[in-house]
N, C-alpha and C positions, 0 to 999 in steps of 0.2 A: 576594673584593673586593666591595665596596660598587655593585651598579649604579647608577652614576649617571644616569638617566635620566627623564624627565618627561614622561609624555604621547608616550612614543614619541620624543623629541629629547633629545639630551645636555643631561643639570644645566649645563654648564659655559657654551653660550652664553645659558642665563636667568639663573643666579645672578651671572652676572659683572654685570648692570645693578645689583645691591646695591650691588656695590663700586663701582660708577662711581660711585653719587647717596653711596655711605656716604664715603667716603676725602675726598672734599672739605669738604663738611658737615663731619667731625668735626676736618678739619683749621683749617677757618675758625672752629669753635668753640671749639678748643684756646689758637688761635691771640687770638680773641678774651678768653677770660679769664683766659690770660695777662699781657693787655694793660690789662683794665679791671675793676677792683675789682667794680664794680657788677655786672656779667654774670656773675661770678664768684660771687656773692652771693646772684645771684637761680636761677640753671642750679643749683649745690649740686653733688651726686655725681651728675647724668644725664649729663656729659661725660662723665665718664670709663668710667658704666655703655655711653653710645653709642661710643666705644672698643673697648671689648671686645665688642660686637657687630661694629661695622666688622671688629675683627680676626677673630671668627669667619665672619663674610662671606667674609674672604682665604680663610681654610685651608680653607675648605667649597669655592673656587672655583679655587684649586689641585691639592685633590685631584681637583676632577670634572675636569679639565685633564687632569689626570697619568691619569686612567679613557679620558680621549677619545684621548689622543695615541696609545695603543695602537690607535687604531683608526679612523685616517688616514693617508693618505700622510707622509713625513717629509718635508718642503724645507725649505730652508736658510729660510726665512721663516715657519715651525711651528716652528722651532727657534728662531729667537729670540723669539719669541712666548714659548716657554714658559720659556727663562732670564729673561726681562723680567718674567714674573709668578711665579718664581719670587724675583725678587730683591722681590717688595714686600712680603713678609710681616718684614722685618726692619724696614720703615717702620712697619708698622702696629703693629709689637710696640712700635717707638718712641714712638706716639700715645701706647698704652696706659700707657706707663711718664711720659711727661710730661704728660697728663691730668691721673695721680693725683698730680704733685710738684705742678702748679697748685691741687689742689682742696685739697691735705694745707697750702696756705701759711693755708687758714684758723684753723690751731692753732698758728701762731706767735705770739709778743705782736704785739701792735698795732704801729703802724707809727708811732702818736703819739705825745710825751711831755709829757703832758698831766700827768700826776702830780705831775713834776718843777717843770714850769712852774707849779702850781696853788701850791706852796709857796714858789718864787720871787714870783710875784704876791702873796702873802699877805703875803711880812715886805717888800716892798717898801707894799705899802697901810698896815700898820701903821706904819711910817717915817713915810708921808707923813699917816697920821691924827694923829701926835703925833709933831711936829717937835721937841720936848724930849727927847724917849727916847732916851739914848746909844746911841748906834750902835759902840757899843765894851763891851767887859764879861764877865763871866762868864756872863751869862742869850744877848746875842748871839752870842757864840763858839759855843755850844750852838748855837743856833738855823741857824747859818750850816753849820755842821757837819754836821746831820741833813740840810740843804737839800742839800749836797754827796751826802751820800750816798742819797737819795732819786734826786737825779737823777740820777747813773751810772751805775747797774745800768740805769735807763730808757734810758739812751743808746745802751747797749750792744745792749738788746735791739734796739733801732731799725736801729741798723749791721745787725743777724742778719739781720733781716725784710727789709732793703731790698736788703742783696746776693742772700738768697735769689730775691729777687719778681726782677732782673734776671739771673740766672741762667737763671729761669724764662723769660719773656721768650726771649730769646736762644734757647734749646732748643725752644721750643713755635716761634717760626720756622721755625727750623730742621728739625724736624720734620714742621711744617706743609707749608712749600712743599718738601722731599725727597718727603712723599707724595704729593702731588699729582702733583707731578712723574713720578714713576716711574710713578703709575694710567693717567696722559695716554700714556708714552712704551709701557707694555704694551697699553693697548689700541690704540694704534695699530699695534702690531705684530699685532696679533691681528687687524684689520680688513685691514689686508696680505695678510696670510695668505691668508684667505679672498676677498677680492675682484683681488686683481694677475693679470690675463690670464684674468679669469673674468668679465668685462662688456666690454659694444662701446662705443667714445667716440663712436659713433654710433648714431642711433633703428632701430633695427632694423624690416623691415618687417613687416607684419602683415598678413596674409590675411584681409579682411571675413567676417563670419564668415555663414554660408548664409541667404539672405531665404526667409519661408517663404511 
């Protein structure tokens, strides 16, 4: 087995401040460009790269956990310390997985229909630049035709993008505040652990120490 050990003190209570500063950070940035195009735009693949670090943060400070637990007393509050941080690695794998649906929405068509519109606004300008041109005919029945079908493959794609993007949304929530949550509720048990019946609620005295 892997010594967990740094400087003479267990990996498990340094690496754990990774995870405290990583798990919210990447849940607030999940969370964020799920939400806004622009962030999403500008961030590119580093979400989901800081992801997959946060995650490996987790399993580097699980396994040095599951190193240390061997070798401390066991109480019922080391025990749930370490189901509590064992249950966060299935949050973080969630980041990981809903990062990359956020970042992957930049390869859907566009969210516009711009194309469709651009040929509607066309033969509607041409109407109104030559109010004599039937508006009936074999050259307009074409023309309305292709407009038709221009714009509903665009429309459709729209629908795709849009339900995907709240999909998104909804999950990168979810995700977001699950991991939070579960970082907040394991280190709190881990500081249990360690500090319950192990300090005075009162200043304890202190022997000045010798004048020389």
């Amino acid at each position: 087995m892997i010594p967990y050990e740094i400087n003479g003190l267990p990996a498990h209570v340094l690496v754990l401040h990774a995870v405290v500063v990583l798990v919210p950070l990447t849940s607030l940035l999940v969370v964020g460009t799920a939400f806004w195009s622009a962030a999403r735009r500008r961030l590119g693949v580093a979400v989901p790269i800081l992801a997959l670090v946060t995650l490996g943060a987790v399993q580097l400070t699980i396994n040095a956990g599951g190193w240390l637990i061997r070798r401390v007393p066991i109480t019922p509050l080391v025990r749930a310390h370490a189901h509590l941080g064992d249950d966060m690695l299935p949050w973080a794998i969630a980041l990981v997985v809903v990062a990359i649906a956020v970042w992957a929405q930049r390869f859907l068509p566009s969210h516009r229909t711009d194309a469709g519109n651009d040929h509607t606004d066309r033969a509607e300008d041409t109407a109104r630049a030559d109010p004599g041109r039937p508006t009936t005919g074999p050259g307009t029945v074409h023309t309305q035709t292709l407009t038709r079908a221009t714009t509903a493959p665009t429309g459709r794609r729209s629908t795709l993008a849009t339900g995907v993007a709240g999909v998104a949304m909804i999950a990168a929530l979810a995700a977001g505040v699950g991991a939070t949550v579960q970082c907040y509720r394991a280190g709190d048990a881990g500081a249990r652990a360690v500090w319950t019946d192990n300090f005075s609620t009162q200043p304890l005295p202190r022997t000045p120490p010798p004048s020389t």
